[in-house]
N, CA, C and O atoms as CSV, one atom per row, in Angstrom:
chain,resi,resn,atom,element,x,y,z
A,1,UNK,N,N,316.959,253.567,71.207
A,1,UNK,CA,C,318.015,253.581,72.216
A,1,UNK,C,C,318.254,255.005,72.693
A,1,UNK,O,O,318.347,255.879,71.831
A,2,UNK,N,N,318.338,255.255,73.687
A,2,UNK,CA,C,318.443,256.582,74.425
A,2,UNK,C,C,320.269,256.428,74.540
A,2,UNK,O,O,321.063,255.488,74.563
A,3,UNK,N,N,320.341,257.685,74.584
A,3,UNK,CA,C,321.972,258.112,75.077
A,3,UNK,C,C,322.050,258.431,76.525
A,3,UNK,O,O,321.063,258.383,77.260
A,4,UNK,N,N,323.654,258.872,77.059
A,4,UNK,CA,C,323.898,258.740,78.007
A,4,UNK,C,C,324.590,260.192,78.534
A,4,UNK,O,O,325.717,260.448,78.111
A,5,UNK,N,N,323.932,261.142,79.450
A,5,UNK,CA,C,324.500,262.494,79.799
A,5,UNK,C,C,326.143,262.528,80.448
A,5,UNK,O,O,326.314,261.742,81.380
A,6,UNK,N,N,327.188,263.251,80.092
A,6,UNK,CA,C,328.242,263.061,80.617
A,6,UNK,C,C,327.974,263.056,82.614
A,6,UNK,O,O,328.644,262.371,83.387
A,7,UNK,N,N,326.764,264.073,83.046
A,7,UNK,CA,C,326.572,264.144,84.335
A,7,UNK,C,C,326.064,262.185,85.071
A,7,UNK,O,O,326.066,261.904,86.270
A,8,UNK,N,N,325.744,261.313,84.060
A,8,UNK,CA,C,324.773,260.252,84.172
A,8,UNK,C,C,326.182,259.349,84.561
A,8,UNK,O,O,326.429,258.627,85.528
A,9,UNK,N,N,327.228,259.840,82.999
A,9,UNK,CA,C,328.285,258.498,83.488
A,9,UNK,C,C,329.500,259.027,84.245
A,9,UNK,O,O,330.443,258.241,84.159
A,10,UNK,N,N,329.758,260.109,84.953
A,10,UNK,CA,C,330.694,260.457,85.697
A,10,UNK,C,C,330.343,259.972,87.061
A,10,UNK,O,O,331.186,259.709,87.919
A,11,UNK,N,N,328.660,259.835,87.261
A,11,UNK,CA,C,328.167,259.721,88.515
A,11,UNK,C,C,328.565,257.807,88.529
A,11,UNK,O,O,328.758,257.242,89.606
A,12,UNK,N,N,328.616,257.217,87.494
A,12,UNK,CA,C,328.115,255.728,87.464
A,12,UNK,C,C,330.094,255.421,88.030
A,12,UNK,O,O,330.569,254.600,88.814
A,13,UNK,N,N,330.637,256.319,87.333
A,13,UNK,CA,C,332.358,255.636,87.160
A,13,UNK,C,C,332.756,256.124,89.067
A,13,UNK,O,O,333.480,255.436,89.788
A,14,UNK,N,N,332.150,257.269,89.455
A,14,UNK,CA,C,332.376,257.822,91.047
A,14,UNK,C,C,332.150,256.647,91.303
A,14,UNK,O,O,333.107,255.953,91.646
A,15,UNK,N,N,330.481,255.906,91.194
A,15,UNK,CA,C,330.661,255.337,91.957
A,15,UNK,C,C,330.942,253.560,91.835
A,15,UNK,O,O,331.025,252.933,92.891
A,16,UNK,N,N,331.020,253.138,91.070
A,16,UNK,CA,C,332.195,252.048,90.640
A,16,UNK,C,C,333.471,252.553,91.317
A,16,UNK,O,O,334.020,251.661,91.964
A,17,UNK,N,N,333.972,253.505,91.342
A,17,UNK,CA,C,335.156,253.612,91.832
A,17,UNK,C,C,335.573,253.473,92.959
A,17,UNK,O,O,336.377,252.666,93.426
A,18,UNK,N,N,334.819,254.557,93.552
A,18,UNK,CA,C,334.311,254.235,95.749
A,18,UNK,C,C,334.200,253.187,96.109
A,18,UNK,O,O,334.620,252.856,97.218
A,19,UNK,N,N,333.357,251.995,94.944
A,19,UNK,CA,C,332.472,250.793,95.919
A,19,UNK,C,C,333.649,249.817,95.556
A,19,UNK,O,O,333.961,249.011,96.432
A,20,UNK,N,N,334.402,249.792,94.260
A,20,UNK,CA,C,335.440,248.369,94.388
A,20,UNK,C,C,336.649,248.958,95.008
A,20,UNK,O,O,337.419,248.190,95.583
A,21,UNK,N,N,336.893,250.132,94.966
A,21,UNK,CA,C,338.701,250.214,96.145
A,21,UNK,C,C,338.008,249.761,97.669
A,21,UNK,O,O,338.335,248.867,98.449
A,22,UNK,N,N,337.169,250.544,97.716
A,22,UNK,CA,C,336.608,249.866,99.473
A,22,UNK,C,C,336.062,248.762,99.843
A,22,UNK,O,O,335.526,248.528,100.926
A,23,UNK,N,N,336.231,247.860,98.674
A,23,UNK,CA,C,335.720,246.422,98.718
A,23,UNK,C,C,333.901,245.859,98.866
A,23,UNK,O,O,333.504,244.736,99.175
A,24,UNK,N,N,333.150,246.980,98.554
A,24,UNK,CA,C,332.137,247.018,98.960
A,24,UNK,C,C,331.483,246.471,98.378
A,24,UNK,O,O,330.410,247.045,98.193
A,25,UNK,N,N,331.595,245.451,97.894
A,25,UNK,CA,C,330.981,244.628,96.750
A,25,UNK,C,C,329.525,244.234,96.483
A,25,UNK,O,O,329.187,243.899,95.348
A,26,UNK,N,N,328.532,244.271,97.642
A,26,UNK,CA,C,327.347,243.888,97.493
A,26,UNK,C,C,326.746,245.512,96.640
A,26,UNK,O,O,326.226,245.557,95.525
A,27,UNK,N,N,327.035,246.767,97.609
A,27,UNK,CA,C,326.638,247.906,96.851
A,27,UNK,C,C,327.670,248.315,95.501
A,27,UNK,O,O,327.519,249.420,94.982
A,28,UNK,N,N,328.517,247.544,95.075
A,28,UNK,CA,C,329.317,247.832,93.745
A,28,UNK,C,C,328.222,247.046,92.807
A,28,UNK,O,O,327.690,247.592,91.840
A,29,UNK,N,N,327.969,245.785,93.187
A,29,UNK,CA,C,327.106,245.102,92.313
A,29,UNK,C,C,325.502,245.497,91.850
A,29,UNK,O,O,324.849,245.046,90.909
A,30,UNK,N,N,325.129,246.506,92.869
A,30,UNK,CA,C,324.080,247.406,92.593
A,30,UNK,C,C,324.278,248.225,91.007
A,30,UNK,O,O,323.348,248.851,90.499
A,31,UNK,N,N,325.472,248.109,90.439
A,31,UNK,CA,C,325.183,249.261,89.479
A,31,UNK,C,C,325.276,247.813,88.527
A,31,UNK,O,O,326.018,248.074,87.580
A,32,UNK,N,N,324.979,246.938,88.473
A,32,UNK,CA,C,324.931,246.266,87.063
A,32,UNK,C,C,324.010,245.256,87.343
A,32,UNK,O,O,323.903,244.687,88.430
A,33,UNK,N,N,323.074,244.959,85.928
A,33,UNK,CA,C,321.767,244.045,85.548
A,33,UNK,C,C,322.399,242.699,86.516
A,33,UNK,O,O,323.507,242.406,86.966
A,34,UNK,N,N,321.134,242.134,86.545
A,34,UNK,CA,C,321.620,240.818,87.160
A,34,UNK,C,C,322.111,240.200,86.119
A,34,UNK,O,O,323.179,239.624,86.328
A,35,UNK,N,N,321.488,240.104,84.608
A,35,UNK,CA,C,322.662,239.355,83.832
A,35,UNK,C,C,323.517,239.990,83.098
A,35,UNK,O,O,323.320,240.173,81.896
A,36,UNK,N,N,324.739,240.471,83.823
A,36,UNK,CA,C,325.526,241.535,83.519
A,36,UNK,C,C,326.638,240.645,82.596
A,36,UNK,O,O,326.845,239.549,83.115
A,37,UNK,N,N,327.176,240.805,81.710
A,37,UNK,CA,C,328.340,240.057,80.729
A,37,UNK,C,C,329.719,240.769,80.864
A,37,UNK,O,O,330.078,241.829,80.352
A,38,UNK,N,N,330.397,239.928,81.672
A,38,UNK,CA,C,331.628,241.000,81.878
A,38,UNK,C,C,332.428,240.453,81.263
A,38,UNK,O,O,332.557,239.238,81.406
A,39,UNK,N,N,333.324,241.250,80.269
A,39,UNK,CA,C,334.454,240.650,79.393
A,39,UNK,C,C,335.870,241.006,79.748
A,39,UNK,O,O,336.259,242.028,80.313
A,40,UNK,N,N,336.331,240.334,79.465
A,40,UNK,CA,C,337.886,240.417,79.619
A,40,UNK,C,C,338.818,240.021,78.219
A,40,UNK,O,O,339.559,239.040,78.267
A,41,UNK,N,N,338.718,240.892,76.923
A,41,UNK,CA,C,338.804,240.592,75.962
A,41,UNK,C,C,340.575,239.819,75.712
A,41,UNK,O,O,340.926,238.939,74.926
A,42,UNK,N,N,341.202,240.427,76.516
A,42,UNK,CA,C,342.963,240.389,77.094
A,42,UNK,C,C,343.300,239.215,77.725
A,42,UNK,O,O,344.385,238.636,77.676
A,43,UNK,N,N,342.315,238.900,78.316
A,43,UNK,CA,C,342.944,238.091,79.426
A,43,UNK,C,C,343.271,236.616,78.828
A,43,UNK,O,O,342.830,236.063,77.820
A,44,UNK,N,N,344.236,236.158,79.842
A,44,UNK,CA,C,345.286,235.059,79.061
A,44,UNK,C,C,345.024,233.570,80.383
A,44,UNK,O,O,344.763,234.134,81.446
A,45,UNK,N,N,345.020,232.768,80.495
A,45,UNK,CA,C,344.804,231.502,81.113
A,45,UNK,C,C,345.374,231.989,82.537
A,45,UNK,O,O,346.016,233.039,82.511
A,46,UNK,N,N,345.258,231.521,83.435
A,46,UNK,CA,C,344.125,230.951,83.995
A,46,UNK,C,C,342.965,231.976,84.470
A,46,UNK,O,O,342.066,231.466,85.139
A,47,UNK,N,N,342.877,233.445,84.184
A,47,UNK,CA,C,342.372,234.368,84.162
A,47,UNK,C,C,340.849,234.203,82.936
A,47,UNK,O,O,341.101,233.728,81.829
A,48,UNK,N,N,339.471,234.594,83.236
A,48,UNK,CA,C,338.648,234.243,82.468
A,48,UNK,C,C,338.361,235.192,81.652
A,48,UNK,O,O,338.630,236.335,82.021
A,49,UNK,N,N,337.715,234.981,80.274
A,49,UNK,CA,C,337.527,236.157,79.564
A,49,UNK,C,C,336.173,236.244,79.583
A,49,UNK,O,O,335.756,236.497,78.453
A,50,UNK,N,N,335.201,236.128,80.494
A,50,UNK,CA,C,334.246,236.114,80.656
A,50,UNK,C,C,333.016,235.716,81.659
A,50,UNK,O,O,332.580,234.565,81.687
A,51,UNK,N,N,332.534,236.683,82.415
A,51,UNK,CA,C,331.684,236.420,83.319
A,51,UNK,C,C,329.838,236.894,82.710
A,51,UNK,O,O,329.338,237.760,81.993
A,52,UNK,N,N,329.657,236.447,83.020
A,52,UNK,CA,C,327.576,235.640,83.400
A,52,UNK,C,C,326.945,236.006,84.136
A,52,UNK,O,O,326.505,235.209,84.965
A,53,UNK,N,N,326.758,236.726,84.169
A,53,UNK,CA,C,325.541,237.586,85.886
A,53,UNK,C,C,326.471,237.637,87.059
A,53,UNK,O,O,327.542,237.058,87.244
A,54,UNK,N,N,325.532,238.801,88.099
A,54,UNK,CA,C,325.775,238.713,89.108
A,54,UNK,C,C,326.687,237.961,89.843
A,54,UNK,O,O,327.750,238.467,90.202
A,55,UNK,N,N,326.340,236.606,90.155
A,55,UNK,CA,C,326.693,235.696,90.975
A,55,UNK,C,C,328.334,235.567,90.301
A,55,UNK,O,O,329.306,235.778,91.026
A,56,UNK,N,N,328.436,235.322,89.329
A,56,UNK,CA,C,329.578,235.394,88.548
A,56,UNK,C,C,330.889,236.201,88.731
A,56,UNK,O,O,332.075,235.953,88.951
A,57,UNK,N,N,329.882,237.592,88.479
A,57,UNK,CA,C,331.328,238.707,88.771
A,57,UNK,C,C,331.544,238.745,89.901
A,57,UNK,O,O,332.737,238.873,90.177
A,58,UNK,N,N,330.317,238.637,91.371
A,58,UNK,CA,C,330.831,238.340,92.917
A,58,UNK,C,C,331.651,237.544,93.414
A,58,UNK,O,O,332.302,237.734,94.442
A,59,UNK,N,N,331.683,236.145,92.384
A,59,UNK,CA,C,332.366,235.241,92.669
A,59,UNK,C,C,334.070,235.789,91.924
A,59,UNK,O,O,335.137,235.317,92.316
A,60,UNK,N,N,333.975,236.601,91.079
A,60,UNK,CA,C,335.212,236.512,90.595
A,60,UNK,C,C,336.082,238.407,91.353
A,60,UNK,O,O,337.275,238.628,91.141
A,61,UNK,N,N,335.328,239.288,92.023
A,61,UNK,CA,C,335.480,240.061,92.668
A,61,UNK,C,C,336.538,239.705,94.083
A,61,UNK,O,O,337.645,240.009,94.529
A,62,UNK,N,N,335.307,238.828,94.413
A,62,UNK,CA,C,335.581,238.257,95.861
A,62,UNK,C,C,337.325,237.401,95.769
A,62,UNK,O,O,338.298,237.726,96.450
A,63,UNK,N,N,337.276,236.241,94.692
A,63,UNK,CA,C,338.727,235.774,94.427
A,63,UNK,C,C,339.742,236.829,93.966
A,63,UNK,O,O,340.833,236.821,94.537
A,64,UNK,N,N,339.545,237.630,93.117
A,64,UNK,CA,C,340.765,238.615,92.660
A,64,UNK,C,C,340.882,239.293,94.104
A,64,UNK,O,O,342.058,239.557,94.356
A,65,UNK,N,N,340.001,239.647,95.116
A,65,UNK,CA,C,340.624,241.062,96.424
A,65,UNK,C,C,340.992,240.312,96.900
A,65,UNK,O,O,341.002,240.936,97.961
A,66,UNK,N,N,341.536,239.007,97.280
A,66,UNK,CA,C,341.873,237.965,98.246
A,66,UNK,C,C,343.517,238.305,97.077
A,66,UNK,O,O,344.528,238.351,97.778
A,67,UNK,N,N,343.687,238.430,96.171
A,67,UNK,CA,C,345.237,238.642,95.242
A,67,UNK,C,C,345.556,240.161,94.746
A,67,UNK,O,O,346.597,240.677,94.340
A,68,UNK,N,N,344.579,240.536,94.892
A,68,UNK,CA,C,344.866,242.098,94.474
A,68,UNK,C,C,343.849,243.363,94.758
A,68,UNK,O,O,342.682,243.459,94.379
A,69,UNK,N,N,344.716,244.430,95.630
A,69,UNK,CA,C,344.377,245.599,96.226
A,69,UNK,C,C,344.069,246.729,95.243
A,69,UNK,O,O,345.131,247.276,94.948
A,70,UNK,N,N,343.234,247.179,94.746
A,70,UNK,CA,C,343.550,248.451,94.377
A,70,UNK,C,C,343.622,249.725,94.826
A,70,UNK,O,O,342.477,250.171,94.755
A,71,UNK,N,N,344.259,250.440,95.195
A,71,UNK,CA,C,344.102,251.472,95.943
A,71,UNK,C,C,343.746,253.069,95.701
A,71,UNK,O,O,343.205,253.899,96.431
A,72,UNK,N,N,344.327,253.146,94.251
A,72,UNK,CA,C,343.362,254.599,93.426
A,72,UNK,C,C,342.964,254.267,91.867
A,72,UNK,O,O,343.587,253.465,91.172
A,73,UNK,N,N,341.977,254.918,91.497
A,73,UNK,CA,C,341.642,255.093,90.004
A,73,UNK,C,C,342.075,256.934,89.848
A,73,UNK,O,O,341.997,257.849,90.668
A,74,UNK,N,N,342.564,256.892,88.324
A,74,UNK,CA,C,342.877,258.145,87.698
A,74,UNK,C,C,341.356,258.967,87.086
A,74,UNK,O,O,340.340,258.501,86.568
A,75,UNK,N,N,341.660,259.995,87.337
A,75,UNK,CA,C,339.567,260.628,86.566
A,75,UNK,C,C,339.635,259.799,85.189
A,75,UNK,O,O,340.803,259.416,85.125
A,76,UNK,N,N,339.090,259.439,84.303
A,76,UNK,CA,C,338.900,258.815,83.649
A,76,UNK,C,C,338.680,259.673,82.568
A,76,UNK,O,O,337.914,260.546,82.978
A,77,UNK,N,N,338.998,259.895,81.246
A,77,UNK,CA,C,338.411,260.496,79.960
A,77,UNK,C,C,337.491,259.427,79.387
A,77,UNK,O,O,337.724,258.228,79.237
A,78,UNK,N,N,336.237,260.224,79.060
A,78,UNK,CA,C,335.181,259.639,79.016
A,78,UNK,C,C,334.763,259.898,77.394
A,78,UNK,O,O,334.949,260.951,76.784
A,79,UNK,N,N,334.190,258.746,76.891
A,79,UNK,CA,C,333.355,259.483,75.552
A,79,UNK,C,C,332.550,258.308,75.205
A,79,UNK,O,O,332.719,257.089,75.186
A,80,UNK,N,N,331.130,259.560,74.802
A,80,UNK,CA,C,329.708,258.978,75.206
A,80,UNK,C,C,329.379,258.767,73.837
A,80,UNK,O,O,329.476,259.788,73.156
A,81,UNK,N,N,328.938,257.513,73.102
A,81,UNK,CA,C,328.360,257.266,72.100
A,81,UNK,C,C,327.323,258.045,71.669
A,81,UNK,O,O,326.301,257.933,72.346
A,82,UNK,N,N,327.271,258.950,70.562
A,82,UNK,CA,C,326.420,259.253,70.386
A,82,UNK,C,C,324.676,258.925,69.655
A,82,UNK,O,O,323.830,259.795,69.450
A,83,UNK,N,N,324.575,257.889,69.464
A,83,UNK,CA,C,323.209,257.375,69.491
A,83,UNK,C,C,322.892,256.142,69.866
A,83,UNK,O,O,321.952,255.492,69.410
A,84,UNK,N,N,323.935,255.661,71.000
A,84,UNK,CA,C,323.564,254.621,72.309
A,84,UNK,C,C,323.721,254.730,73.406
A,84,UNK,O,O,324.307,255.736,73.806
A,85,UNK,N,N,323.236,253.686,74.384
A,85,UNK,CA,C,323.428,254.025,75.652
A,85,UNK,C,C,324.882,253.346,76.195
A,85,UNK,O,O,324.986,252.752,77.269
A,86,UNK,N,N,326.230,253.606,75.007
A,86,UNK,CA,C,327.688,253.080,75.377
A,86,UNK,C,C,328.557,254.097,75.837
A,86,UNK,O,O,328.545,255.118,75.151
A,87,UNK,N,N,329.546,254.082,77.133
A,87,UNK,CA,C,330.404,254.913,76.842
A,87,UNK,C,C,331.973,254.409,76.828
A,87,UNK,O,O,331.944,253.196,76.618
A,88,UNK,N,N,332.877,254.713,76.923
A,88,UNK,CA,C,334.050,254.492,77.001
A,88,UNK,C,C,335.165,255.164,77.563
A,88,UNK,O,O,335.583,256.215,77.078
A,89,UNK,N,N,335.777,254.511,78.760
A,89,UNK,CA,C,336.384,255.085,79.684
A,89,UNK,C,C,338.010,254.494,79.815
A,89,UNK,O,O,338.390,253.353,80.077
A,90,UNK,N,N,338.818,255.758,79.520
A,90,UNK,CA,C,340.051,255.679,79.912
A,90,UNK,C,C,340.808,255.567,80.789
A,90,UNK,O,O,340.924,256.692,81.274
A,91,UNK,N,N,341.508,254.779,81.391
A,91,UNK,CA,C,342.272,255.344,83.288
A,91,UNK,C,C,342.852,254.370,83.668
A,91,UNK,O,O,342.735,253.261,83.146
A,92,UNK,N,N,343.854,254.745,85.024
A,92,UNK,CA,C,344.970,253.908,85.287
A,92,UNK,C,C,344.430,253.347,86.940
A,92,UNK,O,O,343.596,253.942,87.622
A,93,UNK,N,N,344.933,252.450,87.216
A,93,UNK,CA,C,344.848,251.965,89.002
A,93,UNK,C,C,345.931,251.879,89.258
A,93,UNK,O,O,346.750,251.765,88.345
A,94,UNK,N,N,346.316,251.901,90.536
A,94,UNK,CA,C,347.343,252.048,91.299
A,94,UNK,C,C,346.966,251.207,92.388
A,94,UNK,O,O,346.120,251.581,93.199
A,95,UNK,N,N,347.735,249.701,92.494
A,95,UNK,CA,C,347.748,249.245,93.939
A,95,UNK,C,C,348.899,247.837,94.465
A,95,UNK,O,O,350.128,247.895,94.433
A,96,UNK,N,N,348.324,247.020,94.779
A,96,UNK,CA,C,349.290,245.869,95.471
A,96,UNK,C,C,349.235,244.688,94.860
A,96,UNK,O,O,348.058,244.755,94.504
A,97,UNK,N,N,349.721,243.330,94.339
A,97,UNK,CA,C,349.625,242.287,94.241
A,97,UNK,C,C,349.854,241.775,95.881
A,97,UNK,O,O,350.848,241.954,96.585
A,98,UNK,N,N,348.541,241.063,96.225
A,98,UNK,CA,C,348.607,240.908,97.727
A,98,UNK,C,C,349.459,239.327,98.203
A,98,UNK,O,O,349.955,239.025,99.289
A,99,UNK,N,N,349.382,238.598,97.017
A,99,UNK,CA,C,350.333,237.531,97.458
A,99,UNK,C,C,351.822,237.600,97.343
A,99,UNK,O,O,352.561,236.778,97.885
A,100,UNK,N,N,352.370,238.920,96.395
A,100,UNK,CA,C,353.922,239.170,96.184
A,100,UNK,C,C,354.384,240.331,97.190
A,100,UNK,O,O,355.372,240.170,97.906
A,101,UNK,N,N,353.457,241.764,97.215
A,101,UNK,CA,C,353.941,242.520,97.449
A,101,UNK,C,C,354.141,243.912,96.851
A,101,UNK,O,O,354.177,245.028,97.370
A,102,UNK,N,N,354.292,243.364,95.235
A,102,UNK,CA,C,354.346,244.079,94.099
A,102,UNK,C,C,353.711,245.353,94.221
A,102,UNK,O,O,352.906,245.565,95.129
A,103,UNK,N,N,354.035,246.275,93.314
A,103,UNK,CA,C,353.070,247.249,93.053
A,103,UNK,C,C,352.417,246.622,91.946
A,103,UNK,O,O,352.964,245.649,91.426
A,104,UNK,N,N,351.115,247.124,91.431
A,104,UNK,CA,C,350.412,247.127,90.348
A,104,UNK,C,C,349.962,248.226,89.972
A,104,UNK,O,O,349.444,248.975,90.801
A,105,UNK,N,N,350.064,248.609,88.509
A,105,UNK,CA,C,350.359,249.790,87.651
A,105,UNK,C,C,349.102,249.474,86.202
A,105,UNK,O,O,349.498,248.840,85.224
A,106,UNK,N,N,347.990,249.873,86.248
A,106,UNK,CA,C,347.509,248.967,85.185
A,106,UNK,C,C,346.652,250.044,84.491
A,106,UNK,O,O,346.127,250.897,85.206
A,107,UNK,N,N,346.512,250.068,83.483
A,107,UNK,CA,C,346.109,251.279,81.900
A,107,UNK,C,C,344.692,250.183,81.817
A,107,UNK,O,O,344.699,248.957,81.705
A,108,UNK,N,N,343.729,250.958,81.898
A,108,UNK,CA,C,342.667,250.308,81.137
A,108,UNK,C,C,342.219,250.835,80.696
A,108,UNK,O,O,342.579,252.008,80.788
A,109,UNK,N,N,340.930,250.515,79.729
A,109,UNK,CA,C,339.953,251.444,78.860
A,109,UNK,C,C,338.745,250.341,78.743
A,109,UNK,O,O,338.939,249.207,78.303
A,110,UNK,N,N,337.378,250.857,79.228
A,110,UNK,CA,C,336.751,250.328,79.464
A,110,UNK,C,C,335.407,250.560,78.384
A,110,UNK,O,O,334.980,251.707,78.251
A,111,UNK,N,N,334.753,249.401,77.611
A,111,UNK,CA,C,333.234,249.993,76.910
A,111,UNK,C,C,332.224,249.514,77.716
A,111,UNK,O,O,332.268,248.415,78.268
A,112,UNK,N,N,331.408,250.221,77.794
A,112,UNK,CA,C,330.441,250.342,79.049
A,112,UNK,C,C,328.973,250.576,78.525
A,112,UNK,O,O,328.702,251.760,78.328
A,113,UNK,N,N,327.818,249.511,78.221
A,113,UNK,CA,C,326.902,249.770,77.940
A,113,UNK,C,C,325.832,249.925,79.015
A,113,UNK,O,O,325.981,249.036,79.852
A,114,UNK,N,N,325.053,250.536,79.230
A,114,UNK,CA,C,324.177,251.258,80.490
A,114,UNK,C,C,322.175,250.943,79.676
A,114,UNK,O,O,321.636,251.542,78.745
A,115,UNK,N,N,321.667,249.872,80.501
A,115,UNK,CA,C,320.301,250.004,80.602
A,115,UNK,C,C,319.791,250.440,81.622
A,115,UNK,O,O,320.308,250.052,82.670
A,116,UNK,N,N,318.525,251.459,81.728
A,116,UNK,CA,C,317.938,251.865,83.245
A,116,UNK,C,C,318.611,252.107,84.232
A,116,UNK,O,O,318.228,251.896,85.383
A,117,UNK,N,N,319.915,252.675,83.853
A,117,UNK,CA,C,320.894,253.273,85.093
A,117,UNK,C,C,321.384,251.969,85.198
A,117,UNK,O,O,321.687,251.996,86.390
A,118,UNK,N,N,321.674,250.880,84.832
A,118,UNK,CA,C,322.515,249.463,85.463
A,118,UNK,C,C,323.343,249.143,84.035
A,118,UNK,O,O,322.980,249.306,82.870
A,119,UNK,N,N,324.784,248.546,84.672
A,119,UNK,CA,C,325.350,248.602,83.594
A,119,UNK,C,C,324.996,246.898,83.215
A,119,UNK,O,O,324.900,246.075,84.126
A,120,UNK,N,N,324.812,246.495,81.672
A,120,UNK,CA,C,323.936,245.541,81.302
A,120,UNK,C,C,325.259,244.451,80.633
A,120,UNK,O,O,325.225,243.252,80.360
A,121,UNK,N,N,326.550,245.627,80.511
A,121,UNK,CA,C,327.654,244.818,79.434
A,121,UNK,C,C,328.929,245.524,79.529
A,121,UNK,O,O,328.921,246.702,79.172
A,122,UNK,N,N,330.095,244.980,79.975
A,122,UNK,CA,C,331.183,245.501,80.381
A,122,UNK,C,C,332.507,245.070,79.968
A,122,UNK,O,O,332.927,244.089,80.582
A,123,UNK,N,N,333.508,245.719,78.798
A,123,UNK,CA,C,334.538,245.517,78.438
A,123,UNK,C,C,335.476,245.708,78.796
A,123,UNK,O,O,335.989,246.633,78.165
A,124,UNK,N,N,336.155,245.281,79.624
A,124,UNK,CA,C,337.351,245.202,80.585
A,124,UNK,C,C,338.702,245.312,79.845
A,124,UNK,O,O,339.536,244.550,80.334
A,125,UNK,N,N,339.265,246.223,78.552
A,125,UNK,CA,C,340.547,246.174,78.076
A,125,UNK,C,C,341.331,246.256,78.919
A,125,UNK,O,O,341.184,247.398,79.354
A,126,UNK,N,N,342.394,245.597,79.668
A,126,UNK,CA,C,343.811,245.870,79.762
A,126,UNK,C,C,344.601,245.119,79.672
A,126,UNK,O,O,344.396,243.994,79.217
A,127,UNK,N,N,345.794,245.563,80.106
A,127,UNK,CA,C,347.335,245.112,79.969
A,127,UNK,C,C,347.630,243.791,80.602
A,127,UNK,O,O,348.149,243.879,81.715
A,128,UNK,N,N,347.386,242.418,80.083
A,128,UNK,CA,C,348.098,241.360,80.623
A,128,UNK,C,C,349.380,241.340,81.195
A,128,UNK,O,O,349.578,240.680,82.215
A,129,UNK,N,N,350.241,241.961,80.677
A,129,UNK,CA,C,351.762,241.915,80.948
A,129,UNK,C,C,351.875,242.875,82.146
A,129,UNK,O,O,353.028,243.094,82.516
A,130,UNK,N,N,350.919,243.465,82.793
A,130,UNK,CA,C,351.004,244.511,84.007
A,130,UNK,C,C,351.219,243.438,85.187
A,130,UNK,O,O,351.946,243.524,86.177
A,131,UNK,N,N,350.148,242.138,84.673
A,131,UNK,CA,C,350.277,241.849,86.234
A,131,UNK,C,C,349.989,240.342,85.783
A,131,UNK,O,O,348.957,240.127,85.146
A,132,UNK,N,N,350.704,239.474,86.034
A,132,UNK,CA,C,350.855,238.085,85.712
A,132,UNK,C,C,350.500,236.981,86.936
A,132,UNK,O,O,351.131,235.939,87.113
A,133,UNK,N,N,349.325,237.445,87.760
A,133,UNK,CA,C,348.888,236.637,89.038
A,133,UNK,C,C,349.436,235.268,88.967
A,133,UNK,O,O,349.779,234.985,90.115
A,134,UNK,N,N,349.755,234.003,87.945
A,134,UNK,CA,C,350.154,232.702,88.234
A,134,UNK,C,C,351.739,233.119,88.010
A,134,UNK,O,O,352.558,232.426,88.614
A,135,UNK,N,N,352.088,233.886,87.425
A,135,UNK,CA,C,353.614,233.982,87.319
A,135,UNK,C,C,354.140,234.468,89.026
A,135,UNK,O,O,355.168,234.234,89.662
A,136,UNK,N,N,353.079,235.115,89.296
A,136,UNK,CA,C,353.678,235.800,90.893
A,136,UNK,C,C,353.377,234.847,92.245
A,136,UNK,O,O,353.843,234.687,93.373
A,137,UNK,N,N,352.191,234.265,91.319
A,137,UNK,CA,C,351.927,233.210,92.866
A,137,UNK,C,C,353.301,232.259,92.870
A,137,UNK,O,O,354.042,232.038,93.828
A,138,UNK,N,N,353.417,231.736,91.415
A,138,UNK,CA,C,354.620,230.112,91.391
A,138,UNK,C,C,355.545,230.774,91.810
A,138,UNK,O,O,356.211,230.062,92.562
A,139,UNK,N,N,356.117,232.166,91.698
A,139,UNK,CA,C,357.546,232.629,92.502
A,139,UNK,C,C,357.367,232.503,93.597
A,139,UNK,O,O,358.397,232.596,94.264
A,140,UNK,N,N,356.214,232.266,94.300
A,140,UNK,CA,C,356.345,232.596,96.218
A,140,UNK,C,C,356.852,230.914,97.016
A,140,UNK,O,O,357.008,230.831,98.234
């Protein structure tokens, strides 16, 4: 297993960052394997704790920006496994719940495993209680 240069994953998180605030989703999906495993270790009903390739996370991209904006990521503190290709990334978003209005305020920390420059496996930690999408839709 090869490791991962801090210059390798600052470039990967830029650009994850650029391609999902601007909604750019076909070139966001460029940085991960087609059978990419995206987890959501947190997440609570009707929210999934788990996506399956490509087609999967597009499909679940595409439904969350139709409910929620993000509008900045914080630089991220980064730390690179040292004898894999994992890293782990700290940082906050800042944006809208688009069916309330709300702000959204959300802390994540992300483990991030990287084959051939594509990310192959993705741990999505955060805060359920930040943002309760069926609690905000049934209020409208």
């Amino acid at each position: 297993m090869s490791t991962l240069s801090y210059d390798q994953v600052e470039q990967l998180i830029q650009l994850f960052s650029y391609r999902y605030i601007r909604k750019e989703y076909a070139t966001f999906l460029d940085l991960f394997a087609d059978d990419i495993v995206f987890e959501f270790p947190y997440a609570q009903e009707p929210n999934p704790k788990r996506l399956d390739g490509k087609a999967a996370l597009q499909q679940y991209l595409e439904e969350l920006g139709e409910m929620l904006e993000i509008t900045s990521f914080t630089t991220p503190v980064i730390h690179i496994a040292a004898d894999a290709p994992v890293f782990f990334a700290q940082f906050k978003a800042s944006g809208k719940i688009l069916v309330t209005g709300r702000s959204y305020e959300q802390s994540y920390i992300s483990v991030v495993e990287v084959q051939d420059g594509r990310i192959i496996r993705y741990q999505d930690y955060w805060n359920p209680l930040a943002v309760n999408l069926k609690h905000d839709i049934n209020k409208n």
